[in-house]
C-alpha positions in Angstrom: -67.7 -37.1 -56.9 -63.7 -37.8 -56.8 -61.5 -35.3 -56.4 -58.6 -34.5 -58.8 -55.8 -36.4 -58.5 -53.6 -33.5 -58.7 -55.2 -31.3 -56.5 -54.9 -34.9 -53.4 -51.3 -34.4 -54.9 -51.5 -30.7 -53.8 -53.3 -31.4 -50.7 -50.7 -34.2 -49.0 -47.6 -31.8 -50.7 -48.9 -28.7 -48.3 -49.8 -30.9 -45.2 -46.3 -31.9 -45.1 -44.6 -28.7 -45.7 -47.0 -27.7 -42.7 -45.9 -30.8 -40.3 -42.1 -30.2 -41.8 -42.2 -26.7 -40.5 -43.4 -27.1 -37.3 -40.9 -29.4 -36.4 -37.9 -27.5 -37.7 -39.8 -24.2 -35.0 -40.1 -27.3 -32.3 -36.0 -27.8 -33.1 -35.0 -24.8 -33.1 -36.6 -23.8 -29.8 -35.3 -26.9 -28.3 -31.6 -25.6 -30.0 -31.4 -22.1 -28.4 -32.8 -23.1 -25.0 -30.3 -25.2 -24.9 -27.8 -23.0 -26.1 -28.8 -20.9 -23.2 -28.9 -23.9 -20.4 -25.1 -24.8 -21.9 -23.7 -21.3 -20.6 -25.7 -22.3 -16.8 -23.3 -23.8 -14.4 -25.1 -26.5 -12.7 -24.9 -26.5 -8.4 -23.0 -28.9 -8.1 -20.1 -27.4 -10.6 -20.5 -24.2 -8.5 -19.8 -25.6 -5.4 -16.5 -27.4 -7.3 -15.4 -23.8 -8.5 -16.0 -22.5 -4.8 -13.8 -25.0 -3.5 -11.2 -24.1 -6.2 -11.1 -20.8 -5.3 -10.5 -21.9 -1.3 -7.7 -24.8 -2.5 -6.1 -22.4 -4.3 -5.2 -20.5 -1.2 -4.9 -23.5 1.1 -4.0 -26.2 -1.4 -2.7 -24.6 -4.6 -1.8 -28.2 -6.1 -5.2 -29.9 -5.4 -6.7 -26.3 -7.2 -4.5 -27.0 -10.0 -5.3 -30.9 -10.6 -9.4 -29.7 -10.4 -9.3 -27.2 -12.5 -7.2 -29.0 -15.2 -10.0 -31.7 -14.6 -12.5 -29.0 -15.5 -10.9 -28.0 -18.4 -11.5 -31.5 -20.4 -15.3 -31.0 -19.4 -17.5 -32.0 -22.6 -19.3 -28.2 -21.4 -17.9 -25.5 -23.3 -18.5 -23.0 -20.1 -16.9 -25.5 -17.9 -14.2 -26.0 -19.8 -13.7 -22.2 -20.4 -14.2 -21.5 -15.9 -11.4 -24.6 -15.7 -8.9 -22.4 -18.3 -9.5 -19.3 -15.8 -8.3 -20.8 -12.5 -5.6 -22.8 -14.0 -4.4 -19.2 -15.3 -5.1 -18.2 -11.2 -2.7 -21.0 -10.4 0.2 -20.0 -12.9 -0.4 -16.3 -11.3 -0.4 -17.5 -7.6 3.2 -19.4 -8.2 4.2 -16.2 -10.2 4.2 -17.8 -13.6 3.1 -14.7 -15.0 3.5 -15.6 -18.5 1.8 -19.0 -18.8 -1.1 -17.3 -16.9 -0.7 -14.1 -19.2 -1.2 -16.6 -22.4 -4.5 -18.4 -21.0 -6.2 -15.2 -19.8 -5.4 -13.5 -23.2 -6.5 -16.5 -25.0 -9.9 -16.8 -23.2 -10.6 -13.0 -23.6 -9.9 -13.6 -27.3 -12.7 -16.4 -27.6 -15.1 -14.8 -25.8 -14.9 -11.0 -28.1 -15.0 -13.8 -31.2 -18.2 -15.4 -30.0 -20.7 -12.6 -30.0 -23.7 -15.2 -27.9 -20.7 -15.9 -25.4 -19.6 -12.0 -24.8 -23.6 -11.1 -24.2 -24.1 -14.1 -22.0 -24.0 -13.2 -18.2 -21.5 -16.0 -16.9 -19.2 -14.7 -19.7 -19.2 -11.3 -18.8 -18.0 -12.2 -15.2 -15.6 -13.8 -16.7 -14.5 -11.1 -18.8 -14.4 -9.1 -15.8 -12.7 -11.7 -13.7 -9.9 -12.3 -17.0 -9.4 -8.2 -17.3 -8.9 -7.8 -13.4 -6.3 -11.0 -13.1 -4.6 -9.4 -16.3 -4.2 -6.0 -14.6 -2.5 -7.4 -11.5 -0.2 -9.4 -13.3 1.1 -5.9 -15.4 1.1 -4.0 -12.1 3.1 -6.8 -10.4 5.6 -6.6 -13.3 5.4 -2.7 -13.3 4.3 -2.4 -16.6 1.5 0.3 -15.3 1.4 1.4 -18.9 0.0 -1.7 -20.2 -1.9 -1.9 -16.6 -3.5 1.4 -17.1 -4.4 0.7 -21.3 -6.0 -2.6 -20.6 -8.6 -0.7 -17.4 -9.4 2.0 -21.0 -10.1 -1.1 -23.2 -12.3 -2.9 -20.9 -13.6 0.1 -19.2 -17.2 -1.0 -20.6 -17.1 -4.5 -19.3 -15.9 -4.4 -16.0 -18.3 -3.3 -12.8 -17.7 0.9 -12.0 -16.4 0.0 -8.9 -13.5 -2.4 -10.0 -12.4 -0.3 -12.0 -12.1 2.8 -9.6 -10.0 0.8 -7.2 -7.8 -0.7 -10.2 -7.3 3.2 -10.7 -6.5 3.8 -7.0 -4.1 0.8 -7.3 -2.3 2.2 -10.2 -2.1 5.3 -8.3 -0.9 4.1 -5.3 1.8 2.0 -7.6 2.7 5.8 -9.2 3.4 8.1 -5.7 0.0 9.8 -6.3 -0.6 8.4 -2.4 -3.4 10.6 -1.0 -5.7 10.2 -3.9 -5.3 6.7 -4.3 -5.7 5.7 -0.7 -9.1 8.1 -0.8 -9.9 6.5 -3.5 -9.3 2.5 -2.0 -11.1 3.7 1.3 -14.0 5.3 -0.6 -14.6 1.8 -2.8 -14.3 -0.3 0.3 -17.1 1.6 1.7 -19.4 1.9 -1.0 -18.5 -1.3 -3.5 -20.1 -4.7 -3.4 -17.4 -6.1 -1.2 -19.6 -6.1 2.0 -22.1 -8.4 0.3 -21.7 -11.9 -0.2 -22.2 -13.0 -3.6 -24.5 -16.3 -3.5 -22.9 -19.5 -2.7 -19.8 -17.7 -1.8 -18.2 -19.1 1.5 -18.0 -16.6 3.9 -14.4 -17.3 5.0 -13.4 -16.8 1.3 -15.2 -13.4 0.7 -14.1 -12.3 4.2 -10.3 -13.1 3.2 -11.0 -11.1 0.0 -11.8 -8.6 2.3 -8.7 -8.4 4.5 -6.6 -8.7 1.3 -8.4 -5.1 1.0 -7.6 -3.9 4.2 -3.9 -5.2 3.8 -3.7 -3.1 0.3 -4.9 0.6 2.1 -2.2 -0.2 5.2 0.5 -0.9 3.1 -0.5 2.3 0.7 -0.4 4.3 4.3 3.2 3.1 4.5 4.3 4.2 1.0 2.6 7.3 1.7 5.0 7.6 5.3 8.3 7.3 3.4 6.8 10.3 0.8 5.8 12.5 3.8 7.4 11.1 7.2 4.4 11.6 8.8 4.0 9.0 12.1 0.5 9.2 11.8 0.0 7.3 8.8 2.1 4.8 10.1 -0.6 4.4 12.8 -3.4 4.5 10.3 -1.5 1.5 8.6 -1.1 -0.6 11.5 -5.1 0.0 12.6 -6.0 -1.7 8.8 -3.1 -4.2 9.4 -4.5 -5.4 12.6 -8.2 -5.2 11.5 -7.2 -7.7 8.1 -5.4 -9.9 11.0 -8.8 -10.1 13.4 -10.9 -10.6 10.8 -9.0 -13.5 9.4 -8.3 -15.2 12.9 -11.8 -14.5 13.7 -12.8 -17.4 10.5 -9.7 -19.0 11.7 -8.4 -19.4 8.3 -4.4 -19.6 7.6 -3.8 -18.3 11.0 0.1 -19.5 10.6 -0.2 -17.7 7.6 -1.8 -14.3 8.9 0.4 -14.1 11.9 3.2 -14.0 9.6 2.2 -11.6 7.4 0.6 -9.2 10.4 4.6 -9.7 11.9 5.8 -8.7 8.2 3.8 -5.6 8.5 4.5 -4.5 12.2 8.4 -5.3 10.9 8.1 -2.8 7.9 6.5 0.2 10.5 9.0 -0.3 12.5 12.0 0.0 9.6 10.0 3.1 8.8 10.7 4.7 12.4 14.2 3.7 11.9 14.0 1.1 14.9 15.7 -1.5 13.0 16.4 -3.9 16.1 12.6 -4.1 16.8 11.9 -4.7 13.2 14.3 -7.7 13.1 12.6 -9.2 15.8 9.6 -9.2 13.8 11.0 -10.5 10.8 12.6 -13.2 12.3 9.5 -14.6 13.8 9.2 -16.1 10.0 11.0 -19.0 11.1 8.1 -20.2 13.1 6.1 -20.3 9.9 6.8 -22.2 7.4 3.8 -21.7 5.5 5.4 -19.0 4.0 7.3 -20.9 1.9 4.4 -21.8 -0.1 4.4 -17.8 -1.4 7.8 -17.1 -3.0 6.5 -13.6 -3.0 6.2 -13.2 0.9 9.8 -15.0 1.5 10.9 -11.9 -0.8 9.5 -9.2 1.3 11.3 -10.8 4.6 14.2 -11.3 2.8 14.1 -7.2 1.7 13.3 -6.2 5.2 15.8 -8.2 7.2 18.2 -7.0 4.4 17.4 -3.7 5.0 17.8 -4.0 9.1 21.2 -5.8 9.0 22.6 -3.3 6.7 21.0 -0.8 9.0 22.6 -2.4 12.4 26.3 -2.3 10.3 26.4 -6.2 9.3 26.8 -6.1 5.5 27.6 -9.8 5.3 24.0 -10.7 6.0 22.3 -8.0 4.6 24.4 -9.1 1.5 22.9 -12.5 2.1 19.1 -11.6 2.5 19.6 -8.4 -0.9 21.0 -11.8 -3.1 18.3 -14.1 -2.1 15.8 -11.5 -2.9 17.5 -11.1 -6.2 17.4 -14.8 -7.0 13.8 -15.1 -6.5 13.0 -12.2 -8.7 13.9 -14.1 -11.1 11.1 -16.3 -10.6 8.4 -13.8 -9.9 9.7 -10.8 -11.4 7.6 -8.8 -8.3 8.4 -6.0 -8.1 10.9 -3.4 -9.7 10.6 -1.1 -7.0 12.7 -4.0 -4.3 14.7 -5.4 -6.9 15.9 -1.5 -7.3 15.9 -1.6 -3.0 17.5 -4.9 -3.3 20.4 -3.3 -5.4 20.8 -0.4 -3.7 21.2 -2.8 -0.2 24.0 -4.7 -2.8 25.8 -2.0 -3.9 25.9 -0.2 -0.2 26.8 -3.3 1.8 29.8 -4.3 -0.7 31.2 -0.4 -0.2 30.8 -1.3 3.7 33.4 -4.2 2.9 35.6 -2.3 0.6 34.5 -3.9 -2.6 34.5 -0.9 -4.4 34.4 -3.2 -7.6 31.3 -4.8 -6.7 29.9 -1.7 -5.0 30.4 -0.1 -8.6 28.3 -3.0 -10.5 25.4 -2.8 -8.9 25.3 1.3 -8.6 25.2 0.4 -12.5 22.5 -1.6 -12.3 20.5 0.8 -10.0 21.2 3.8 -12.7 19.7 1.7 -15.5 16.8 0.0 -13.2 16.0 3.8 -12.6 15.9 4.9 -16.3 14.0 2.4 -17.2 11.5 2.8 -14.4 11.0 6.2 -14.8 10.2 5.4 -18.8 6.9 3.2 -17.4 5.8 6.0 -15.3 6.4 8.5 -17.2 4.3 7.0 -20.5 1.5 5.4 -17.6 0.6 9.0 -16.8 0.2 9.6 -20.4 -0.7 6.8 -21.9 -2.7 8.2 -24.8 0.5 9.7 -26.1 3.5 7.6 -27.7 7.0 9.5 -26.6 10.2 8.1 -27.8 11.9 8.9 -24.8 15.2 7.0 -26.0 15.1 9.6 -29.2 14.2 12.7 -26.9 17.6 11.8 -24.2 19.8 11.0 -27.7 18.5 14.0 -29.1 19.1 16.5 -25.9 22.9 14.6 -25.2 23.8 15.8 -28.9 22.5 19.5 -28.0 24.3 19.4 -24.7 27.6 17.8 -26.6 27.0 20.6 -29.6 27.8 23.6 -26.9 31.7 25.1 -26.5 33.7 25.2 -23.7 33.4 28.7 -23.1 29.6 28.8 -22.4 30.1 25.9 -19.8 32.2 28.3 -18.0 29.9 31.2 -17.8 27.0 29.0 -17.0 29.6 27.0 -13.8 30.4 30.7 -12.7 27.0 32.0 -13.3 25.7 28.8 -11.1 28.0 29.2 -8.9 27.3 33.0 -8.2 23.6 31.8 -7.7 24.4 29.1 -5.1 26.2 31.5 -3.2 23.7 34.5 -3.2 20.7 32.0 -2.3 22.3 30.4 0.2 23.4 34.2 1.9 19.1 34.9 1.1 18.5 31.5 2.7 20.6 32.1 5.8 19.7 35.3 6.9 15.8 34.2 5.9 16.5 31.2 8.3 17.8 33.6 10.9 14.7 35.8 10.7 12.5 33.2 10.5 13.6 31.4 14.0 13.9 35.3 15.5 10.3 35.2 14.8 9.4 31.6 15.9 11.4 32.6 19.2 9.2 35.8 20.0 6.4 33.8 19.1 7.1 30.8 21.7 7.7 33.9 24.1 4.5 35.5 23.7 2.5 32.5 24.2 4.8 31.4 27.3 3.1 34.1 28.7 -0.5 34.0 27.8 -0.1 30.1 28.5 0.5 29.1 32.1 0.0 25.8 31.8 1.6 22.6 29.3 -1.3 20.8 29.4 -5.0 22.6 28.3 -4.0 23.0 24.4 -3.2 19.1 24.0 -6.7 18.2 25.3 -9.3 20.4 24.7 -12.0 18.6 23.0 -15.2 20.6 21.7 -18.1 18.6 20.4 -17.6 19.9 16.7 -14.3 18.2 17.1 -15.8 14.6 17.4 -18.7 14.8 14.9 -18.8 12.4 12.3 -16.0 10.7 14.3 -16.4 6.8 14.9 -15.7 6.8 19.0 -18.9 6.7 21.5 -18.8 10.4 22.9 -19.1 9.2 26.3 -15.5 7.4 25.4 -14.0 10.3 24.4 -15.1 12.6 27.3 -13.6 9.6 29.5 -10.3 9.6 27.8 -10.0 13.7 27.8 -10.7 13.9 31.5 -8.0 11.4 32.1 -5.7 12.6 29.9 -5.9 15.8 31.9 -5.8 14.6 35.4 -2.4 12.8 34.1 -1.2 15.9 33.0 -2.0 17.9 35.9 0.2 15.4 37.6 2.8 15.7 35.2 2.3 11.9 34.3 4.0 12.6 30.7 7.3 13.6 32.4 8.1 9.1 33.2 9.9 7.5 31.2 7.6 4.9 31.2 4.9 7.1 29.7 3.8 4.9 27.2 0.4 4.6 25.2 0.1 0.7 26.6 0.6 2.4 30.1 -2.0 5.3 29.8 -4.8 3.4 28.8 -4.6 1.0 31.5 -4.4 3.9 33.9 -7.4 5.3 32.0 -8.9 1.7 32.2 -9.4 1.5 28.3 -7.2 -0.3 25.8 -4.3 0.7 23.1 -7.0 0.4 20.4 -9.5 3.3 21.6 -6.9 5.3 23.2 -4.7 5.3 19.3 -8.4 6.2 17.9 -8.5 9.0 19.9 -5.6 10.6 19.3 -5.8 9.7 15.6 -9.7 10.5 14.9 -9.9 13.0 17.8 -6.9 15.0 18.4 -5.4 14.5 14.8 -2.1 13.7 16.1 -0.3 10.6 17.1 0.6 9.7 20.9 4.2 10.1 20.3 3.7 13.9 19.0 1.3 14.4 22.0 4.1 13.4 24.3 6.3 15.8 22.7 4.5 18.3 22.8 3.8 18.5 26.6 7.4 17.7 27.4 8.9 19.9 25.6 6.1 22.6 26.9 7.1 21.8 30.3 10.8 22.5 29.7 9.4 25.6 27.7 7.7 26.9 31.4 10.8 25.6 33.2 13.1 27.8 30.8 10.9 30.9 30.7 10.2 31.2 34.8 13.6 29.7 36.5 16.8 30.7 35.5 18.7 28.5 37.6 16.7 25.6 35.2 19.0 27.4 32.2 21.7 26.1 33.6 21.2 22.5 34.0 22.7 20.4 31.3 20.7 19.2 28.1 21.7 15.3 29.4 19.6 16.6 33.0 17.1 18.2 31.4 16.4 15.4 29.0 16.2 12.7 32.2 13.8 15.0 34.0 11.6 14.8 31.3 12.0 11.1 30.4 14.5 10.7 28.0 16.9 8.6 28.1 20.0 10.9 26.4 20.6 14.4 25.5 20.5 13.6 21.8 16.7 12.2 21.7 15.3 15.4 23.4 17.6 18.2 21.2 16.0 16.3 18.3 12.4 16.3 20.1 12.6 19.9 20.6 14.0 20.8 17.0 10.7 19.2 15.8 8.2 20.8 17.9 9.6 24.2 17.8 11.8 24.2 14.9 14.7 25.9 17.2 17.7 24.0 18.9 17.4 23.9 22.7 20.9 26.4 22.5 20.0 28.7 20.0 16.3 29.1 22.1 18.5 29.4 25.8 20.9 32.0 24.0 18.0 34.1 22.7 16.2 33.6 25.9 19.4 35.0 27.5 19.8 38.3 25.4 16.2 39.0 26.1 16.8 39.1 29.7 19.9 41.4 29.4 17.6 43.7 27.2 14.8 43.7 29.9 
């Protein structure tokens, strides 16, 4: 019997609903793998963004020209990776707002795109757009905007990026001992120690100096805050580490002898040798590569700025201040040497006796402070808005309301101050060195010999140090059979000299003091010299009556004027007031 013709009619409709349905399933598979596969960079493109990242240190134009290449890719994640490093070009040549405009752009597309955001290669590149971005506000000091971009993004970049952004914009804002804790503690524990796959090693390990570079020059901020020597030492060992580690891969070496003379220039400056750190500085002319970084040309041109007006030749140090000043234009990096830079200006043009131009620029360095002190004053509160311009208009109209009369009272009243607290800080100052005098007595004579304090080295003093203990015990014994021979007292007593006496080199023998002794070789010399005088004072009083210039020679200086500021330090007395004291106590006894 036939069927119905309606219900074949039914029949054939549902088959091909049926067929029609699981094609559109089979499409739409087929769509959202391939969604997936179009956000996969394929090996070959990785390898062309690993060489973009080395050409862009090496050969910044040949980056460029790839990466713009990249950019036209029919690939939407290709195209998107090509935007990034052209930004990382504009940044590296200091075209910070072209770069600024791409990264902002591309962070804008990705948030709009809600598959791209959860989509693993756009997340690093979220995270590699965010940390570019936070750079290029620090570099402008804008730590503000620096500091509110880290908040935003806090969610999509890794934990420990975003600690050593925050120990960056630290270091940028004087808060020195926590952001250097900070950098030190990320190096140690972050991902930087791992090689990410396909990376080349000589990339990840220049990523890594870059590190060490950014703790030693944070160790040379922290100097000029505290005058401490040692941290000068500590930023020379991380200076010298970047520097093996990138002639070790043999990468840039022009390049990293020049910055390594850069940074052995700038500790120097800090010590106030300013001859010895124009002899570094000027070792840029044997590298040219330098050129290529605008931004290194500007630190020379600061430092050997700084050393010529330093060595009384304000012509040149008026050259090297303008050229600095010219480039900033160009990089805007950073506000902190443009404010050095006018301060060089201003200073070198009063050495000349252009009081006119020695005014302008002590202008400029007023406002450049104001307006510095705005951004760090709103980056350590950045959750609050302060109209700072409406609190200084509001305070100068207070200040202008007040009469004549009560600016009187308050000058006299001041001035009555200044004068009893500098009678209560005199006769406190007197008291105080009475008391640092009997104490330097006392232990004259409980201490027999200059030596045993300096070196005494008990094994809870090494622990958890980084030096082999069998090293150490070496070094202390030889330190001590120098100082029984009074070693210390040449004037060639230097720490290149004692550790090839004590058959070591200056690396260990720095460690030592550094890690082991916490002090630096220069304060250990001091020390036992100016001990040894101490002992020579205390038991001969026909030594009391050499001159300072004698005494100085005997000990290994070269001029009376070094060892009076020697001793000041380590006793906090002047070799006269001590021998006057020293005196009255014998007419007493």
């Amino acid at each position: 019997m036939n069927s119905h013709p309606f219900q074949s009619w039914i029949n054939d409709f549902l088959q091909s609903m049926q067929n029609c349905f699981k094609s559109s399933v089979l499409l739409g598979i087929v769509f959202f793998s391939g969604l997936g596969w179009t956000q996969e960079l394929t090996n070959q493109e990785e390898q062309e963004i690993r060489s973009i990242q080395q050409w862009l240190v090496t050969q910044p134009h040949l980056a460029f020209q790839h990466a713009q290449k990249m950019t036209a890719s029919s690939r939407e994640v290709v195209r998107d990776c090509g935007h990034y490093y052209v930004a990382n070009y504009y940044y590296n040549i200091s075209d910070y707002t072209k770069a600024r405009q791409i990264l902002q752009t591309l962070l804008k597309k990705i948030a709009q795109d809600k598959p791209l955001h959860e989509h693993q290669r756009y997340k690093d590149l979220v995270r590699m757009c965010v940390n570019k971005l936070f750079y290029i506000h620090k570099n402008l000091g804008n730590y503000n905007q620096a500091l509110a971009l880290l908040k935003y993004y806090k969610s999509s970049i890794p934990e420990d990026r975003y600690h050593e952004q925050m120990a960056i914009a630290k270091v940028a804002m004087g808060e020195y001992e926590e952001g250097i804790a900070l950098l030190k503690q990320n190096l140690q524990t972050s991902n930087y120690l791992l090689h990410a796959e396909g990376e080349k090693k000589v990339m990840h390990d220049k990523f890594y100096a870059d590190k060490l570079n950014e703790i030693g020059e944070a160790y040379q901020k922290y100097f000029v805050q505290t005058q401490k020597e040692v941290l000068l030492d500590s930023a020379d060992h991380y200076f010298g580490a970047a520097n093996e580690l990138m002639l070790r891969d043999r990468f840039q070496i022009p390049y990293t002898q020049a910055l390594l003379y850069m940074h052995k220039a700038k500790s120097a400056a800090l010590k106030g040798d300013y001859e010895t750190a124009l002899l570094y500085y000027s070792k840029r002319h044997a590298f040219p590569e330098i050129r290529q970084n605008l931004r290194t040309v500007q630190i020379f041109d600061l430092g050997m700025a700084d050393c010529y007006f330093h060595l009384k030749q304000p012509e040149l140090a008026l050259q090297f201040a303008q050229q600095f000043v010219k480039n900033y234009q160009v990089t805007k990096v950073s506000k902190e040497n443009l404010l050095i830079a006018y301060t060089l200006i201003s200073q070198s043009y009063k050495q000349i006796h252009n009081s006119e131009k020695a005014f302008e620029y002590a202008q400029k360095c007023l406002a450049l402070i104001q307006e510095m002190d705005a951004i760090k004053h709103q980056s350590l509160d950045f959750l609050h808005d302060y109209d700072l311009d409406s609190i200084k208009k509001n305070s100068d109209e207070v200040i202008a309301d007040r009469n004549a009369f009560m600016y009187i009272m308050i000058g006299l009243a001041l001035l009555l101050l200044v004068g009893l607290t500098g009678f209560y800080f005199y006769h406190r100052k007197q008291k105080e060195n009475h008391q640092r005098f009997l104490a330097i007595i006392q232990r004259l004579k409980e201490v027999k010999q200059p030596s045993l304090h300096s070196t005494q080295v008990t094994e809870a003093s090494v622990e958890n140090k980084a030096m082999d203990p069998e090293l150490v015990e070496k070094i202390r014994s030889g330190l001590l059979r120098l100082e029984a021979k009074e070693f210390y007292l040449k004037s060639d007593f230097k720490l290149a000299t004692v550790a090839k006496k004590l058959t070591t080199n200056t690396a260990y023998l720095s460690q030592y003091f550094n890690q082991v002794l916490q002090k630096s070789f220069t304060d250990y010399t001091q020390e036992l010299r100016v001990e040894y005088v101490l002992q020579k004072w205390n038991a001969s009083s026909q030594f009391r009556n050499f001159t300072l210039q004698a005494i100085a020679e005997e000990v290994g200086y070269k001029d009376a004027n070094t060892f009076v500021r020697v001793f000041k330090k380590q006793t906090g007395l002047t070799p006269n007031y001590y021998l006057e004291n020293l005196q009255k106590q014998d007419v007493v006894s």
